[in-house]
C-alpha positions as a printed Julia matrix, in Angstrom:
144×3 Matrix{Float64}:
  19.74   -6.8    -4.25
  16.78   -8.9    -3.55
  13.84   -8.76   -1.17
  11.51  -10.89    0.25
   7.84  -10.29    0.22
   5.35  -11.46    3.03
   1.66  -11.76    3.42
   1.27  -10.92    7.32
  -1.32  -14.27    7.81
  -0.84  -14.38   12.24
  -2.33  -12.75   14.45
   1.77  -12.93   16.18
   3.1   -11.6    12.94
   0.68   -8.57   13.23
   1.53   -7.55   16.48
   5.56   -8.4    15.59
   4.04   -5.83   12.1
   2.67   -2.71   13.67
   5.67   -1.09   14.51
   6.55   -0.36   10.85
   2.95    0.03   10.15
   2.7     2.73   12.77
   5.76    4.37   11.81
   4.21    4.35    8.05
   0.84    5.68    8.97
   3.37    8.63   10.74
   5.39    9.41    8.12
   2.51    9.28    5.23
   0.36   11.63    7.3
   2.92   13.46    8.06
   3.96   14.18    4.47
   0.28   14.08    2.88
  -1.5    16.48    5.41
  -4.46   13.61    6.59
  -5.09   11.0     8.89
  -3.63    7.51    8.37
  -4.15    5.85   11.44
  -2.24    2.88   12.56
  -4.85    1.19   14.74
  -7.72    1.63   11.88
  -5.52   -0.06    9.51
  -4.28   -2.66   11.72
  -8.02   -3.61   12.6
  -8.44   -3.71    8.76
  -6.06   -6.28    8.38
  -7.31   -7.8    11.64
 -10.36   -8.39    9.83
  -9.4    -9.52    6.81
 -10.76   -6.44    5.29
  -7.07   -5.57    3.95
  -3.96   -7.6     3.05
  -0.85   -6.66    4.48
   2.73   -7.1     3.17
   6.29   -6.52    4.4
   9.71   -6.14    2.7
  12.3    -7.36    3.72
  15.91   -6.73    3.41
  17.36   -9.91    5.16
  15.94  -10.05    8.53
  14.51   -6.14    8.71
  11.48   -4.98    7.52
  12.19   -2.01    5.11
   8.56   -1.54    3.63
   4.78   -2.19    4.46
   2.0    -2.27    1.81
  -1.88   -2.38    2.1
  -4.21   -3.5     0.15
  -7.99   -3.69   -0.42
 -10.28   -5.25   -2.84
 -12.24   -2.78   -4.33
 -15.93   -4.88   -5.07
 -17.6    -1.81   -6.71
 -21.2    -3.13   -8.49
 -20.31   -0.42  -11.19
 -17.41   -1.68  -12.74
 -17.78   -5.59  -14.11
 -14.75   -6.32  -12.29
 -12.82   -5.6    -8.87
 -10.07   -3.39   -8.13
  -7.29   -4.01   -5.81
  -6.63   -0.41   -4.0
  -3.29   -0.16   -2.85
  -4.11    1.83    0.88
  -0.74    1.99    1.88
   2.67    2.25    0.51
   5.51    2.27    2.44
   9.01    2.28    2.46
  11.53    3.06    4.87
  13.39    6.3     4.52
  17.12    5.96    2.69
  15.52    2.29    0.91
  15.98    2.64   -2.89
  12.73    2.88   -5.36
  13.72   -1.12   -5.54
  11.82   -1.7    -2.18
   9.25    0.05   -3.37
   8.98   -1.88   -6.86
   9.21   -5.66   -5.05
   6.29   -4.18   -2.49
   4.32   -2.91   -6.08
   4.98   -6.42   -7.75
   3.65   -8.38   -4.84
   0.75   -6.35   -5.02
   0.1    -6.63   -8.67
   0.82  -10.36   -8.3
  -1.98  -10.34   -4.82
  -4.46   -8.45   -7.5
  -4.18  -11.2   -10.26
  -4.79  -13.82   -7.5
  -7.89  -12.27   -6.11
  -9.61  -11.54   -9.81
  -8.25   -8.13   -9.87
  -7.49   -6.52  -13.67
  -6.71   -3.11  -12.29
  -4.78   -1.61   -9.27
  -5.31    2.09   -8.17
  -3.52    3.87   -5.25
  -4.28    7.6    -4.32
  -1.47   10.15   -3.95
  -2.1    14.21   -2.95
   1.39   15.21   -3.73
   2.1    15.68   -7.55
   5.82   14.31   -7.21
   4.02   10.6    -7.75
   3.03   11.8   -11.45
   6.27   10.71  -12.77
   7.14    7.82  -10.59
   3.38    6.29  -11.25
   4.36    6.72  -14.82
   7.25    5.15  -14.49
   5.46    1.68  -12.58
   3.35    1.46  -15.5
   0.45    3.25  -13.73
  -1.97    6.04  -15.65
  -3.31    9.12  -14.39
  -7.34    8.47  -14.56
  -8.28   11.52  -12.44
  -7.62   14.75  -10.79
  -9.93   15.34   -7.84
 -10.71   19.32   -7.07
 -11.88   20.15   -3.7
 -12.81   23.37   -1.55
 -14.47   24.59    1.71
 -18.16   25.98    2.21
């Protein structure tokens, strides 16, 4: 099967957007345990500040991704950080790859020679693997 990528560009393709987006932001906090919240990100992408995409099976959306350039003086050149990741539940890992590839493709427009996304739940280990993505850190954290 094949999907269709968009870059959400309107400010009428936004608003038609934020239902998935919201429902996203729900599930991924949800799952992870922390705040994604659907009006922060839409004013992201509101302000140009993020890129959104949908997948699309047909005429339904089955996936949202977000994306940020990363313009960090330390490193000689940008990252794209993938904020978002999205996919319906039930949608094979093929949703997912088409919303990855559009990414990757956004990231070589843009100057980008590395993506990075952020996951708290080990069960991405593999499937990062698997997308041609490398561990580059393990981040250790505890109250005071």
């Amino acid at each position: 099967m094949t999907y269709t990528v968009a870059a959400i560009t309107t400010e009428p393709e936004l608003r038609f957007a934020y239902a998935i987006l919201e429902r996203g932001c729900a599930r991924i906090a949800e799952r992870e345990g922390k705040g994604y919240f659907a009006p922060a990100v839409y004013a992201d992408v509101q302000a140009r500040r993020a890129v959104l995409f949908l997948v699309y099976d047909g005429p339904e959306e089955v996936g949202c991704f977000v994306c940020k350039v990363d313009n960090d003086s330390r490193t000689p050149t940008p990252k794209l950080i993938v904020s978002l990741a999205y996919i319906e539940p039930g949608e094979p890992d093929a949703v997912m790859q088409a919303g990855l590839d559009k990414c990757r493709e956004f990231a070589a427009d843009v100057g980008c020679t590395r993506i990075r996304f952020h996951a708290v739940r080990r069960g991405w280990e593999k499937r990062a693997l698997e997308l041609g993505y490398e561990l580059v850190e393990y981040v250790y954290e505890r109250g005071v």
